[in-house]
C-alpha positions in Angstrom: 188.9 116.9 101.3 190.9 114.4 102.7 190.4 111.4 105.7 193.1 111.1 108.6 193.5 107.6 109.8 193.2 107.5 114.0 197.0 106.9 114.3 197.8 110.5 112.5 195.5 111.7 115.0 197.0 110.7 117.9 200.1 111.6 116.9 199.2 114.8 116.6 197.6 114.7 120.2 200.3 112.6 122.0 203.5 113.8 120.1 205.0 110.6 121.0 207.2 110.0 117.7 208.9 113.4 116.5 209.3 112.3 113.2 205.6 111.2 112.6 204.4 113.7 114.8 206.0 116.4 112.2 205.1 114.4 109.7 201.5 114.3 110.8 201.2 118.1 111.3 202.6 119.4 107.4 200.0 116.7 106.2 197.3 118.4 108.6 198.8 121.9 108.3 198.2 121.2 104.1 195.1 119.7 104.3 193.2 122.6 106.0 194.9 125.0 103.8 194.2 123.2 100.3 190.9 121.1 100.9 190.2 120.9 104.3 189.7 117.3 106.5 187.4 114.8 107.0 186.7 112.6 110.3 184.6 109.5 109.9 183.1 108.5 113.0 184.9 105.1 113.5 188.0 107.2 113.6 186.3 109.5 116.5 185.5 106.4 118.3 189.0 104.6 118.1 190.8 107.7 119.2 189.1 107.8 122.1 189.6 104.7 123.0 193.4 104.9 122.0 193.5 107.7 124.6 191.9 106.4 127.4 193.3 102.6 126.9 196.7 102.8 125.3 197.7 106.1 126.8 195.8 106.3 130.0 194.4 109.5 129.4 191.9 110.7 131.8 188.4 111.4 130.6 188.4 115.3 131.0 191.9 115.4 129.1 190.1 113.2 126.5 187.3 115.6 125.9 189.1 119.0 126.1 191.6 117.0 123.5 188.7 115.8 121.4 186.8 119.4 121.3 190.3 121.1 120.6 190.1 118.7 117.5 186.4 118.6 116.2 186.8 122.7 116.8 189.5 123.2 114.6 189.2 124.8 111.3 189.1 123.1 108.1 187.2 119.9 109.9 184.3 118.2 109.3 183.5 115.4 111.0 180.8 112.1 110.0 178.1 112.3 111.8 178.6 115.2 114.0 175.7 116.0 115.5 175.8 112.2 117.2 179.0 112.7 118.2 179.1 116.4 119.8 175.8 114.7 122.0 177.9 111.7 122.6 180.5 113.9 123.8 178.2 116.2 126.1 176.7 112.8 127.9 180.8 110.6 128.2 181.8 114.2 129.9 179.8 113.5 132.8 178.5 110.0 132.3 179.9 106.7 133.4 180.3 104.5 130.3 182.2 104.7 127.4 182.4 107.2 124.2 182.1 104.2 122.0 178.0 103.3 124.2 177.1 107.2 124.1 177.6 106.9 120.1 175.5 103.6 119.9 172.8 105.5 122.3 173.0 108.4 120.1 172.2 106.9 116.6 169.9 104.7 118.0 168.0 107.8 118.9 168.0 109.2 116.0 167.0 105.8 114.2 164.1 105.9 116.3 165.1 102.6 117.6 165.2 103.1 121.5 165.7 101.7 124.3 169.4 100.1 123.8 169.6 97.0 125.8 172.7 95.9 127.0 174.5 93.6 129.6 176.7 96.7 130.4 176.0 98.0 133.8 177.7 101.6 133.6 176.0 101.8 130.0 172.9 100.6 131.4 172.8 104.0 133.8 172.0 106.1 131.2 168.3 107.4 130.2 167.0 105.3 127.7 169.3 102.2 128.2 167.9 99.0 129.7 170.0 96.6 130.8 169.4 92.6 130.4 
């Protein structure tokens, strides 16, 4: 198996540099064919956050793009579990991927509520804010 580093990933999502973005696909193109590909969650996180900050993507775009990816074949992701339910709640939530991931492990560390000085964050069941 091998790990993709975030900025493969969004060159394979933005396509904004031909050369890496070719680059980027062979490598993913040979990957799922030989050993298949492996996601660890801080790379989930920063991708969306690339998306939405650097390249202003809109949070549907961001989901439909981040579903396309976690769905494709040969991928396994860290953590997936926390981060398909932290995807189900940012799709029609108000804060961030990255606070939907904290909320999620902290659920499943049995370590609830989160307290936070986010207000958006602080919207969500389970979240308390300070």
């Amino acid at each position: 198996m091998e790990t993709f580093d975030t900025n493969v990933l969004v060159r394979l999502l933005v396509a904004d540099d031909p050369d890496q973005c070719n680059r980027a696909e062979r490598a993913w193109r040979d990957a799922v064919e030989h050993s298949g590909i492996y996601l660890p969650l801080v790379v989930v996180v920063e991708l969306v956050w690339v998306l939405r900050i650097a390249y202003k993507f809109q949070r549907p775009t961001v989901v439909d793009s981040l579903r396309r990816l976690l769905g494709s074949q040969g991928v396994t992701v860290e953590r997936e579990s926390i981060v398909l339910a932290a995807l189900r709640q940012y799709e029609s939530g108000t804060a961030d991927f990255s606070d939907y991931v904290i909320l999620e492990s902290a659920r499943r560390g049995d370590a609830l509520p989160v307290r936070t000085f986010d207000e958006r964050f602080a919207r969500s069941n389970l979240v308390e804010l300070l």
